[in-house]
Structures are given as C-alpha cells and as structure tokens.
Steps between C-alpha positions, in 0.01 A plus 500: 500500500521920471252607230621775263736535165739208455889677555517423156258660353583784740887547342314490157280774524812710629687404235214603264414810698875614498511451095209717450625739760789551263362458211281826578839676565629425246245608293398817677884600447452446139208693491582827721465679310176481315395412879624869582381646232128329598535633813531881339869497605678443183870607553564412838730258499726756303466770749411351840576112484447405857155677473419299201620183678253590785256588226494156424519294833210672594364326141608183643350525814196633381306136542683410837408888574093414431517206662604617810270800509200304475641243742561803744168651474292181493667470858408857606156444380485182711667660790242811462184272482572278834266591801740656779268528768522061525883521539714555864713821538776286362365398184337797454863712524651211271201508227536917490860458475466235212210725346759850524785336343296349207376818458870644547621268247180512239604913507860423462382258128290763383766810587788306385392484113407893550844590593649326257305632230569846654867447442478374149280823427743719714829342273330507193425917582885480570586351200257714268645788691850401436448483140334820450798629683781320315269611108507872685872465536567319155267820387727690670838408368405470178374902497842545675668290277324677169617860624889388580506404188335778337715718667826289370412679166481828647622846302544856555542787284803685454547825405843603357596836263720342161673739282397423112780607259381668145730248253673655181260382182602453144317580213207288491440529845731188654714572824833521432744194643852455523766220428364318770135577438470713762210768391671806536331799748486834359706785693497906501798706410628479859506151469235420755222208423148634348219288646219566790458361830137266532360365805500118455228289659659105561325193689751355737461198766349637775804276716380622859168338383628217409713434797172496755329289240808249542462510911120470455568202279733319783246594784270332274724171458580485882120545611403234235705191480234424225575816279888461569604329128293733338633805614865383447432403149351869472824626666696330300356556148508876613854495557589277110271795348640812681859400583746662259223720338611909526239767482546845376569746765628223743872528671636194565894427433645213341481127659192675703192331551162715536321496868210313411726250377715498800234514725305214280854222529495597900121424521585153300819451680383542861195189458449354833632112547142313559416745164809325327409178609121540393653560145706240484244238610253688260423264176700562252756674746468863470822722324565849540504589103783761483683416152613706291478818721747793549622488802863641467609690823200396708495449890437114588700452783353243735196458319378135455373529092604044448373349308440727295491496062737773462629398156665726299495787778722794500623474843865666411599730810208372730525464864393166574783437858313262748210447193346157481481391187443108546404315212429841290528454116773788401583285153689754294426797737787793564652505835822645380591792785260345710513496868441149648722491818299204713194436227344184477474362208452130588370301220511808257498477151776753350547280127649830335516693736698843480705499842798687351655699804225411730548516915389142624732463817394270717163444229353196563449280133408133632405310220469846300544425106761720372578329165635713171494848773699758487747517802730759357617657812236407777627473842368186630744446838340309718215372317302207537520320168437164617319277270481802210520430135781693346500332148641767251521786722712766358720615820759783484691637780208337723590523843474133696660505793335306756252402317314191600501283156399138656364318162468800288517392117786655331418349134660711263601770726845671450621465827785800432240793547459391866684701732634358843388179414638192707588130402256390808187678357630341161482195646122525680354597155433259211680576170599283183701517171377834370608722837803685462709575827728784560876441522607371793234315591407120483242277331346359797532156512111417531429717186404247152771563263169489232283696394145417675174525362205641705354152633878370614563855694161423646583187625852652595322773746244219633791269631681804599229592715426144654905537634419767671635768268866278403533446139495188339854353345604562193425124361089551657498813276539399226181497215264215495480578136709597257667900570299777324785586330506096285122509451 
C-alpha cells in the first residue's frame, strides 16, 4: 500500500488552498489602495495602473519570494561547504555548476526586488515631476488667463479740440431756450457763434487692446481643454456687456458692430468640434449666454454659435448664411432683414421670433419651433421645415416654394400668406379646424376637421411618424377628448 496523503484529502487542501488564494485577492483589491499608500506610493493606480498592479504582485509574492531565497541559498551554502577534492572530474564539474547557478539564481532574488524598487522610485520621480509640471502650467495659464482679461478692459486717452458756445442769458443769470427748449447760443453782429475752442481729454476702449486680449483668450482655451468653458463664459459676458454700447469719439455707422465685438462672436463662433462636444457632455451642458445683445448688422456667416441662449437678441440685418444655429434659444429675438441662406437651425427655438423679410433659402428648420413668429415676407424656398411647429405663425407674402413641410403643424396658421404653396406639401403637414387655406386649394383629406388640443396633435405626429411620415385618416385624428373649442 503507497504511504502518503489519501487523494482525498489531497483535492481538499486544494480546494482550501484555492479559497484562500482568492480570498487574499480579493481582499488585496479592496485594499489597494491603503496597500499603496503603505508602500509610500499613494496615487498610483490613478496615474500609472499597471505599475501599481505590479506594485502589488510583488506584495503577493513577497512570502513565495522569501521562501525561495532561503531555499536557494541554504543550497549554495550546502553546495559551498562539500569537500571537492573527494569527488571525480565529473562530479566535481557538476557540483561547481550546481554551486554557480545557485549562486546565479540567489543574485537574481536579491537583484530582482532592487530593480523593482528602482522603478517604483524612478515612476514616482516621474509622477512628482509631472505634477510640478502640470501646477507650473496651471500657474501659467492662470497669469495668462488674468492679463487677457485685464486687457479686455483696456482704455486709451483721446484727445479731441470741442468748440464751447457762450449762450444768450436772461436776467437772473438763466440761458436763454427756445420753443423747443433748445438753450439758445449767443452770436456777434455778423452773425457768427461766440464761444472758444477747449482741448477735451475722453477715455475710450482701447479696441486694438482688446482684440489681442480676445486671441490670447482663445490660445488660452485651445492649449487648455480644462480652461475652455471658462474663457467662453468670459467671451461671452464681454460681448452681452459691450455689444450695442457707443463711446464718445467712436465712428461706427448704423447696424455696425464694434471690432472687439466682431472679433469676440468669431472667437465664440469658430470653437473646435471635440471643444463643442466637451461642452455638451459637461454637467449641466454648457450654453453660450448671448441674450439680449445687439447684434444688428453683425458678420456670422458660417460660424457654429447652437445652442446658444440668444433670447431676445437684436439680430435684424445680421449675416448668419451657412451659420449653425442647432438647438439655439432665439425666443422672441429679431431676425427681420436677416441673412440665413443655408443656416441651421435644427431644433431651434424661434417662439416670437421677428423673421419679417428674412433670407432663409434653402435654411434648414428640422423640428425648429416657430409658433406665434413673424413670417411677414421671409423667403423660405426650399427650406427644410419638416417636423416644425408653426402654431400661430403670422405669415405674409412668405415665400414657400419647395419647401419641405413633411408633418409640420399648421394649427392656427392662415395658410393665405404663403406664397407658392402646393396641395402636396399641404398634404405632408398636419393641420386641423383652425387652419385657413388659400383659395384654390383643398382640405387635405387626412387633416381632423376639429380643433385638436396639444396631447391629441401629439399623438397625431407620433403615429404620423411610426408610418413613415403618411398621415393618419381623418377618422384616427380625431380628439380622444372632447375639442378645445367644447371644453
């Protein structure tokens, strides 16, 4: 019968052994971190994981690591204490071979450790290093960052010669005024205005200044993704403070916009893609905050400003052709006279909207709410309506020809102030009791002959959508409930 461990028993203790192997996995995973940070490498997992993973095999094989090291140099001392001078040339060779690669492998255990210690040290140096470097930098920016923005505010003085007329004075000392209240300026007997010429002293922006500040600012965002929302929120309050603000001594017709504030939109229009996409996966998403400002006459072409909050914005007369405006908030802003030949304004929000006389040929409006706007000739030929909300726009000689209206809601729209429209893009759009058609052309037959509230033209768009763009018939759209107009 073979002495030793029973099979058995044998399977049991690898069984056990394989539980607690795991079990000190598992519990040196949860505790890497204070394990790290034991071994004076706290932060290493962040920065260099697979160095912190060898950090801690090596932990793990510390025992088997000891073990083996004294087994190895027990051996070597053996090896080292037998006689030679008893043994044959053969055995002699073998024992010195045995004795050198004990020795070989006894260095190998003691170097290994060193090395790896050497490389922790060397990547912790790196990492140190690395910081220093990336707090130099952050130093850095933000000294750059302070003097753009000092310079944003910069001034100059300006030195101009006024004439100061002498005005006619009553008794008592008070100028004389006319009808009007107009003071009245005093003249000699040739008729010619008494007064003396002053040299006037006036603080003006300094707008060449203010321009390199702007580029510093955007060399800034592009060198430092970090810094990027933070400079465009700078940019952008700059331009709702300055735009539409005149200075004295400053030249600038009518529907201009100042430099700075030209050169500010570009700067805010021209934001890279992966610096779009970092705002909008930034929590909350990040908005260019642009409402309210005066931007009548200003040059936007082709400059990608969605989605922007651009509410109540003077935009009359801008050129926005080829401008992406996707999902931009423009709720009661003025476009009328504007320029938006190709735009995209997918998504946008243009509730009360000025668009009187507006260029959007071949604009795309996707979903775009236009409800209660002012389409009082616009020129909208071959735009993309599709899916746009329409409800109570005021159109007026607007131009539609080939427009694309595929469910567009036409609830109480008078149909009559469309121009070149056609029974087919009637008859892709969704309408219902309260849209008035133009003479000569018919009700379609999938329109409701009710009026629809909100929740039925909802669930109108939703079916709609599921055929593939065909509208319901007329019996589906009817209301669920009873017609606004009975409530």
């Amino acid at each position: 019968m073979t002495q030793g461990f029973p099979p058995v028993l044998l399977a049991g203790l690898a069984v056990v052994a394989l539980l607690a192997a795991t079990l000190v996995l598992v519990l040196v995973w949860r505790l890497r971190a204070r394990l790290l940070a034991w071994l004076g490498l706290p932060g290493l997992e962040r920065e260099a994981p697979a160095l912190a993973a060898l950090a801690l095999l090596v932990l793990l094989l510390a025992p088997l690591w000891l073990a083996l090291l004294v087994r190895v140099g027990l051996g070597a001392l053996g090896l080292a204490l037998q006689p030679l001078a008893a043994l044959d040339p053969a055995a002699r060779a073998l024992q010195s071979g045995a004795l050198l690669a004990s020795l070989a492998g006894l260095a190998a255990l003691v170097a290994l450790p060193l090395w790896l210690a050497r490389l922790v040290m060397a990547e912790a140096r790196a990492t140190d290093a690395a910081r220093a470097e990336a707090a130099r930098a952050d130093i850095a920016f933000a000294d750059r960052f302070a003097s753009a923005i000092a310079q944003l505010g910069a001034t100059r003085r300006l030195s101009r010669r006024v004439f100061l007329p002498e005005w006619q004075r009553l008794p008592g000392g008070r100028i004389r005024r006319d009808e009007l209240g107009a003071p009245l300026p005093e003249t000699d007997a040739e008729g010619q205005l008494l007064g003396e010429w002053r040299l006037q002293e006036e603080i003006v922006p300094d707008i060449e200044a203010r321009i390199g500040a702007l580029y510093a600012l955007e060399r800034i965002s592009r060198a430092s993704p970090a810094d990027h929302i933070p400079v465009m929120e700078t940019i952008a309050a700059y331009v709702r403070e300055n735009a539409g603000l005149r200075h004295p001594g400053e030249t600038r017709g009518p529907g201009e916009v100042r430099a700075d504030i030209q050169t500010a939109l570009q700067v805010l229009g021209r934001r890279p893609p992966e610096a779009r996409a970092a705002e909008a996966a930034a929590r909350p998403p990040f908005r260019l905050d642009l409402r309210g400002v005066d931007l009548a006459g200003a040059d936007l072409v082709g400059l990608a400003l969605g989605p922007a909050r651009m509410g109540r914005a003077d935009l009359s007369g801008a050129w926005l052709d080829g401008a992406d405006l996707s999902g931009a908030d423009l709720e009661a802003a003025v476009l009328s006279g504007a320029w938006l030949e190709g735009a995209r304004l997918i998504g946008a929000q243009l509730r009360d909207a000025d668009l009187s006389d507006a260029w959007m040929v071949r604009a795309d409006l996707r979903d775009a709410c236009l409800a209660s706007a002012d389409l009082a000739g616009a020129r909208l030929a071959e735009a993309r309506l599709a899916g746009a909300e329409l409800e109570g726009a005021l159109p007026g000689g607007t131009d539609l020809r080939g427009a694309d209206l595929t469910l567009a809601w036409l609830r109480g729209v008078d149909c009559a102030g469309f121009e070149g429209l056609e029974e087919a893009q009637l008859a892709a759009a969704i309408g219902d009791a309260t849209t008035e058609l133009p003479e000569g052309l018919a009700r379609p037959a999938g329109w409701s002959r009710e009026t629809l509230d909100y929740m039925t033209a909802f669930r109108l768009w939703t079916e709609a959508v599921r055929r593939g763009g065909a509208i319901p018939p007329a019996e589906a759209a009817a209301p669920a409930t009873a017609p606004a107009t009975q409530a």
